[in-house]
N, C-alpha and C positions, 0 to 999 in steps of 0.2 A: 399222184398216188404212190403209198411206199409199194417198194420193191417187194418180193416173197422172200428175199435175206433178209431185209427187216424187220417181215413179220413174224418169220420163226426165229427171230434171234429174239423177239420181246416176248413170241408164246416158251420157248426154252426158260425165260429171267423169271417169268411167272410162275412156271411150274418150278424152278427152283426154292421162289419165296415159298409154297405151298406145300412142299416137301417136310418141312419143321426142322430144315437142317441149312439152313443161309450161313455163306461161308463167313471165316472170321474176318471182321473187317480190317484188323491191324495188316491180317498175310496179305489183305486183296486190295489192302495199298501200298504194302511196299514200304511202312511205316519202320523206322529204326525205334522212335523215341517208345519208353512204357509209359502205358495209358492207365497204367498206377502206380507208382513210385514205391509205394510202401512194399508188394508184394513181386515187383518185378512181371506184374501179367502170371505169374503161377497159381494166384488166386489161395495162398498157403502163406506165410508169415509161421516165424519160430523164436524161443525167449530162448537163451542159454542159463541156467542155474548152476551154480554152484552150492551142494550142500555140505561137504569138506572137501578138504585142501585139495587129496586124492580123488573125490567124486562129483565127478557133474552129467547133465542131461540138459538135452533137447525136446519141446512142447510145442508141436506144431499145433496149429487151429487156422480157422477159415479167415482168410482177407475179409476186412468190413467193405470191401468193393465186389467179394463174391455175390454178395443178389443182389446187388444194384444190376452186375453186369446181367445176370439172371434174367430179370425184370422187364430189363429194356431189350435181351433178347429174344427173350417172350413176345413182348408188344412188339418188335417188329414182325416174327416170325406170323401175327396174327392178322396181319394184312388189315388193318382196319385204313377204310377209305379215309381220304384228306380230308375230307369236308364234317365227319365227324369225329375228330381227333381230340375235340374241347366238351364234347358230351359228357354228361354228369347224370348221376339219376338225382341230384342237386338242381342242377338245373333246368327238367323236365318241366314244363309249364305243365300247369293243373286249372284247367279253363271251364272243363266239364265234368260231373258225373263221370264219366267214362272212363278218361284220363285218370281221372285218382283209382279208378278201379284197377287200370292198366298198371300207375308204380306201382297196388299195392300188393297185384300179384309178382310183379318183379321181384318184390322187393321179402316175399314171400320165401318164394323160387330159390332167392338166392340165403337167407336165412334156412332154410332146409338143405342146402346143398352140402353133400360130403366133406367135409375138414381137411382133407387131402386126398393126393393120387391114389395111395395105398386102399383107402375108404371107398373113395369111386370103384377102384376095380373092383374090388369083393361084394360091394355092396350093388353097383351102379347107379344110375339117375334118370328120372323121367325126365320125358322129352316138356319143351315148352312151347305153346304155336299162338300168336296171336294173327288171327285171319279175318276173314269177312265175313259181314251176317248174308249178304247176297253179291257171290261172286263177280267180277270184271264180264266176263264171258256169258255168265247169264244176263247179264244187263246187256253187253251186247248184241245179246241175240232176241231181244223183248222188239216188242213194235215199236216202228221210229218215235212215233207220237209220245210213247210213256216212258222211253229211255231216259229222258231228260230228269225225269220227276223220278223215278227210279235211284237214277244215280245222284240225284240231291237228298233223298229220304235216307238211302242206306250207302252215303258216302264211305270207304273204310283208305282213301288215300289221302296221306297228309294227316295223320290221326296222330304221330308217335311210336308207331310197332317198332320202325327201325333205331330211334332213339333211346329206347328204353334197350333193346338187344345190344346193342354199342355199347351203353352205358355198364350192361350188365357184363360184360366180357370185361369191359376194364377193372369190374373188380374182380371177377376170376381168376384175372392174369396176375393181379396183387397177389393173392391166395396163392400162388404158385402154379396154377393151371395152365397148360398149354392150350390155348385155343384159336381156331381156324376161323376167319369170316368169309365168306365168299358169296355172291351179287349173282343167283340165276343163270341170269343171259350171258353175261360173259365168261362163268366156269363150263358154263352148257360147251357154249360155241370154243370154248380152248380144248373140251375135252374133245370135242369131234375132230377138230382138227389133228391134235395131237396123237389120233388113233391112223390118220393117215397120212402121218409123217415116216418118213423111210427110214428108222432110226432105231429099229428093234424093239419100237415100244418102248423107249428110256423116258422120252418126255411123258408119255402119258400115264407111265409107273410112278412117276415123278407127281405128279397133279391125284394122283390116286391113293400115294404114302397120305396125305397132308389129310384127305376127307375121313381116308377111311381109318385114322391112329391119333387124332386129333381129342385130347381129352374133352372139349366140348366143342362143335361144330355148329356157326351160326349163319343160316341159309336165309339169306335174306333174299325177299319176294320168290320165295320158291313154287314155281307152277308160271313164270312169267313166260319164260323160252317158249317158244313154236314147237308142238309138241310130234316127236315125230318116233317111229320104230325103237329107234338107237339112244336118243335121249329116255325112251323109256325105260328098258333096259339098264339104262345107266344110273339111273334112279332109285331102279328095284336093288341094284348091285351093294352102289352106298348104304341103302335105308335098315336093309335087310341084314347089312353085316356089323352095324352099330347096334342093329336091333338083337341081333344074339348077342355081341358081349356089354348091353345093355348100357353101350356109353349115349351121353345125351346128346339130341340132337334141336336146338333153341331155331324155330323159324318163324317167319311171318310173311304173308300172304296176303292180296286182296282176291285169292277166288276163295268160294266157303268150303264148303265140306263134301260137297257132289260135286260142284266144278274143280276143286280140286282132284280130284280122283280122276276126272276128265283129262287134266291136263299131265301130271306124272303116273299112273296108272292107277289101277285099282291096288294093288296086291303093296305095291310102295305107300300109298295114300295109309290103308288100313294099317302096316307096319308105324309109319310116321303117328301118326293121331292116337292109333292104337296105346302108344306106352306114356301118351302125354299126364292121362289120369285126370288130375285138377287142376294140371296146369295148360289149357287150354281157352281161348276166350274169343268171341265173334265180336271183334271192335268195328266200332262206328263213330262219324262224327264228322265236325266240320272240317274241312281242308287248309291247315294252318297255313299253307304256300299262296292262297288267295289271300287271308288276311297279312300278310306281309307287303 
């Protein structure tokens, strides 16, 4: 079993990545050499002109390495899990009805989306949720007999939600957006923790910069967590404060629209679903992880 040092030394690393502020990698190795020749790491490059003998000037402008490095500190900053690092809305398989339905709202979504940060904030962005036509929790709680057939009719796991949201952040983060992805269960149980760490509330300000300033925030399987007081709470906190300054919040879920409400409260539920408008959708389908 690890140690409690090594637990909060990885809930600290996490809430660090989640901050939107991950230290520079050249200081936090210790690196001598520049990681760009041209510009010396200043990310600035300048021409000297002469235009007589007596007069000249200097023309500073931006290193051609300034948004490269940008980019890739973006996409780390965005915590996107390993396993979907090669996502593409390219290479989304289109098996079903459903599925073409799913890119083509994505792909909508992101075609309507703000042209930059400046646009976002004046303007901001509706939210986007692809969920379930008949939640996880109401199936579990149907009679043993018809659970089965239930959860085969209005399968909504293994459908693409998380696909398409991956896919979709990686073009955001091209566009320059800063965006957050974060998995339910494990931001749930970091933030609990991290509220009963003896630390002044650093770690958990930390885990809270990232959700609640994140130009677009994509919650994957949101309503999965065991649902309890404090996680509710914490729900209403996030949802509510993205919901005034109208930044978007992209999730997907397999409960529907009452179980979800079940599971992160009512007053979050209605905020979340609330600002989605058209960009919401009850997906269904087979379960790609079987056919594999």
């Amino acid at each position: 079993m690890k140690k409690m040092d090594d637990i909060l030394a990885e809930l600290q690393e996490r809430a660090q990545k989640m901050s939107l502020q991950p230290p520079n990698e050249i200081e936090q190795l210790g690196a001598v050499e520049y990681e760009c020749d041209i510009c010396k790491d200043t990310l600035i490059v300048f021409s000297h002109y002469d235009e007589r003998p007596s007069v000249s000037y200097e023309v500073f402008k931006d290193c051609e390495c300034k948004e490269r490095k940008a980019w890739r500190k973006r996409f780390k900053s965005a915590a996107i899990p390993e396993e979907f690092t090669k996502v593409t809305l390219e290479n989304y398989k289109q098996e079903t009805e459903m599925q073409t339905l799913m890119l083509s709202m994505t792909e909508d979504y992101l075609t309507s989306f703000p042209a930059n940060k400046k646009e976002l904030q004046e303007k901001g962005m509706e939210n986007f949720g692809l969920i379930a036509t008949l939640g996880e929790q109401r199936i579990r709680s149907a009679e043993s007999e018809s659970r089965s057939a239930l959860k085969t009719q209005h399968n909504s796991f293994g459908v693409g939600k998380t696909h398409l949201h991956i896919a979709l952040s990686k073009r955001l983060i091209k566009l320059g957006f800063n965006v957050l992805i974060i998995s339910d269960v494990e931001f749930t149980d970091d933030a609990m923790a991290a509220k009963r760490m003896n630390d002044d509330g650093e770690t958990f300000s930390k885990l809270m910069h990232g959700v609640m300033n994140a130009d677009i925030l994509v919650w994957d399987d949101i309503g999965k967590a065991k649902p309890t007081e404090a996680k509710e709470m914490l729900y209403y906190n996030i949802i509510n404060e993205r919901y005034k300054k109208q930044m978007p919040i992209v999730f997907n879920s397999n409960e529907d629209r009452g179980t979800l409400a079940d599971r992160i409260g009512y007053a979050a539920q209605s905020r979340l679903i609330g600002r989605c408008g058209n960009y919401l959708m009850d997906a269904e389908g087979e379960d790609w992880r079987f056919k594999r």
